[in-house]
Steps between C-alpha positions, in 0.01 A plus 500: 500500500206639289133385535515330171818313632356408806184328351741336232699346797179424708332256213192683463362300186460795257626397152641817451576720806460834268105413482481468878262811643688829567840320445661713620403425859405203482618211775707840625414461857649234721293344760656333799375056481610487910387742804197617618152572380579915585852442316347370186166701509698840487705304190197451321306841608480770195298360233219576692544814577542594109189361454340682816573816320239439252219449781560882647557687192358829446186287318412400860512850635220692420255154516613439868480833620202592331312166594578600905387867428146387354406198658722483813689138611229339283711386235789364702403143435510576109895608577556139666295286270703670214824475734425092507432500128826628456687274738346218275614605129813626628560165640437313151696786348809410685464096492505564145793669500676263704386137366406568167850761454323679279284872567149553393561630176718273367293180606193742319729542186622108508140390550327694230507532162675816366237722372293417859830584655567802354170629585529385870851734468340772340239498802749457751696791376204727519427394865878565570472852357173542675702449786788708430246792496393467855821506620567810232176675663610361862831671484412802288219573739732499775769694340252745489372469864881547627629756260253694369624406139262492218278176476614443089875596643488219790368261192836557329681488760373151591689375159828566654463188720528263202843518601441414891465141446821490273748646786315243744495194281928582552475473865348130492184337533476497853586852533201569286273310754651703818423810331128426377466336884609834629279709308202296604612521895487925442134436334390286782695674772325855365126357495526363833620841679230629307257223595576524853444934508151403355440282791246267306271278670651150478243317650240613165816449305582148608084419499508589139728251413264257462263590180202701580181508251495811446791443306308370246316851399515657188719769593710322759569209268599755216752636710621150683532336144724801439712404781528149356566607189800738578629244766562175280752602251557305156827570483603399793430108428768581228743658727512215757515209299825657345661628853417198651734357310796748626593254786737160394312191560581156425317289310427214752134457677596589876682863333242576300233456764674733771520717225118536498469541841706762572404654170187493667604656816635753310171596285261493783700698728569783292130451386392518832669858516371616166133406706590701764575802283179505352346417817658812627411676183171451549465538864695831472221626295203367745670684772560793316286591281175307559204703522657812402738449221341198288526728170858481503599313199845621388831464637493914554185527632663230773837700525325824557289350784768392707574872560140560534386518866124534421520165296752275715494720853811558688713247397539746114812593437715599200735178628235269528437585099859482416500174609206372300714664194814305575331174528294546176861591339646139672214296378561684098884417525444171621248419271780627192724235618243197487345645200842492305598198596122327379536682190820339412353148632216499269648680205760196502295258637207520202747612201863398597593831369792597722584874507687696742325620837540880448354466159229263587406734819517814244283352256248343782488866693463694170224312423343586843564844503374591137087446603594678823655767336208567270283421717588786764525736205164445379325475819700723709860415660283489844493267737124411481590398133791253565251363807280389276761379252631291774149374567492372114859328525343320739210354317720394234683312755179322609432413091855353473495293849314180380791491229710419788300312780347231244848389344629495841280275672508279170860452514535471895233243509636266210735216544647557166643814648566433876476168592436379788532882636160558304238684722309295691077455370479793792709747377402447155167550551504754731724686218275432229155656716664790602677549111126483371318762771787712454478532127106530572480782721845696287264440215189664694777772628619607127178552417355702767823691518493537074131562502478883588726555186228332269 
């Protein structure tokens, strides 16, 4: 029975099941309603770890590592306070999903009047190719690492994966989720063999945990509002409030509110071992390259240093920067799959255009490679130039986020929307403060980060 069956059968409210998000999927994933907490946990697992994805992309890389190499376990309470932030929106994101039946975009486009919503689209678009080219750089960079191919060559050769999600989407929806989930497990399982050669001091680690005021310095809080800013992902509020929706759920009160709490489960878990990554991002680069390596910027300088005893000590090895290659190539692939299936999401969700995936994916990568490709041919096809091209995708990111987090909270918190699953005066206002010193301190990071070009 398809997905679109499935939700037809389980009386899931939508007038018309073809305008339910990503259709194709949707309600295509039985849960059990008897058995154990473990039994239905692992039936409702996945989601999160799509959305996971998004907290340890290549974005994240060079701001972890480099915050350990400069300033040591300083800024490991600026990973967890952005780590809780995230548990929080992805929460709403979800309940949305789930209550209201309906993802971000759509409630945007329903809410709005059209020429607002087609400007909220156009923006979204741009943060989703802004997205598309870290994972582009991510993968091309490592391409390069592994093979030795040419950094413009390993660009192209990223736009052959527009057809990965196609042959997965054929496999099912929970296939999808064991693959991404697998992918993440090789990041996490790489970072901690590498964490634990560096032998790091855990007891400064887990004392810097809690915020420090040093934090607060100019240069220190330039580089932790970069963390935050690569860490909590616009499009990612998009992507769960459509694949929350994958599981079948009935309508009635006591359904809906399991629902939510294993969706929860679910988020915070797989949130909890995006944290960890990062954590062991950054630690990696305390142990490793603190005090002798803080210039490292680039994901080459970082490669080449692995196999440098003079900068990492006995532990170098042409292995130990193989292995930083592979998992920078895992963290690109999985990042193509979430980033095709969120371009599809909002492209339907603000427009209702409907086209099919491998043309949507075509046009959406295109777009991503064309200021890549020119950029690298102005500039240089080096490594140093798509570095700092990644480091721009990533400001835009931090313009398009309040876009995202303001709507969100709006609809989550309003009884028109969600009933009496609204946030509670908590939630929402814990939501709305950190929405507002985010967008303050992206603001004060775009222009510090734009202001050397002026």
């Amino acid at each position: 029975m398809s997905g679109k069956e499935m939700a037809k059968n389980r009386g899931m409210g939508q007038e018309n099941i073809e305008d339910a998000s990503l259709a194709e999927i949707n309600g295509s994933v039985e849960v059990p309603t008897t058995g154990g907490f473990l039994r239905k946990l692992m039936a409702w697992s996945g989601p999160g770890a799509l959305v996971a994805v998004g907290y340890m992309d290549p974005g994240n890389w060079i701001t972890s590592i480099v915050g350990g190499a400069q300033y040591h376990y300083l800024l490991l309470s600026v990973v967890l306070i952005s780590s809780l932030i995230a548990m929080l929106l992805q929460y709403m994101a979800a309940k949305l999903g789930i209550v209201a039946q309906k993802d971000l975009a759509q409630m945007t486009r329903d809410s709005t009047n059209k020429a607002v919503g087609w400007l909220l689209w156009i923006m979204t678009e741009l943060a989703i190719m802004a997205t598309d080219m870290a994972e582009v750089i991510g993968a091309a960079i490592a391409i390069h690492l592994l093979f030795g191919l040419p950094l413009l060559w390993g660009v192209l050769i990223t736009a052959a994966d527009v057809l990965l999600l196609l042959l997965l989407m054929k496999l099912g929806f929970r296939k999808i989720e064991a693959i991404v989930a697998t992918l993440i497990l090789v990041i996490l399982g790489i970072f901690l063999y590498m964490a634990i050669l560096a032998k790091p001091d855990m007891g400064a680690a887990a004392i810097n945990l809690v915020p420090h005021k040093e934090v607060l310095h100019h240069s220190q809080l330039m580089l932790a509002l970069g963390i935050v800013g690569a860490t909590v992902m616009p499009h990612n509020l998009y992507l769960h409030s459509s694949i929350s929706q994958t599981r079948q759920v009935k309508r009635d009160k006591k359904s809906i509110k399991e629902a939510l709490k294993f969706t929860a489960w679910d988020s915070n878990i797989q949130l909890t071992g995006a944290f960890i990554v990062n954590a062991l991002l950054l630690i990696v680069g305390a142990a490793l390259f603190f005090g002798h390596g803080s210039d490292l910027e680039a994901f080459g300088d970082l490669f080449n240093a692995l196999n440098n005893r003079e900068i990492v000590g006995a532990i170098a090895s042409p292995f130990l920067s193989m292995l930083f290659a592979i998992a920078l190539l895992a963290s690109g692939q999985n990042s193509t799959i979430t980033g095709t299936l969120t371009a599809q999401i909002i492209m339907e969700g603000y427009t209702t255009l409907r086209m099919p995936m491998w043309l949507q994916r075509l046009v959406t990568r295109g777009l991503a490679l064309v200021p890549i490709i020119i950029f690298t041919i102005i500039f240089g096809a080096t490594e140093g130039a798509l570095d700092q091209l990644l480091v721009y995708s990533q400001v835009f990111l931090s313009v398009a986020l309040p876009f995202s987090m303001f709507p969100l909270i709006y609809f989550t918190s309003s009884a028109k929307f969600m009933g009496e699953f609204k946030n509670n005066a908590w939630a929402k206002w814990t939501g709305y403060t950190v929405a507002i010193v985010l967008t303050i301190l992206n603001i004060k990071l775009i222009i510090d980060t734009l202001a050397p070009l002026f």
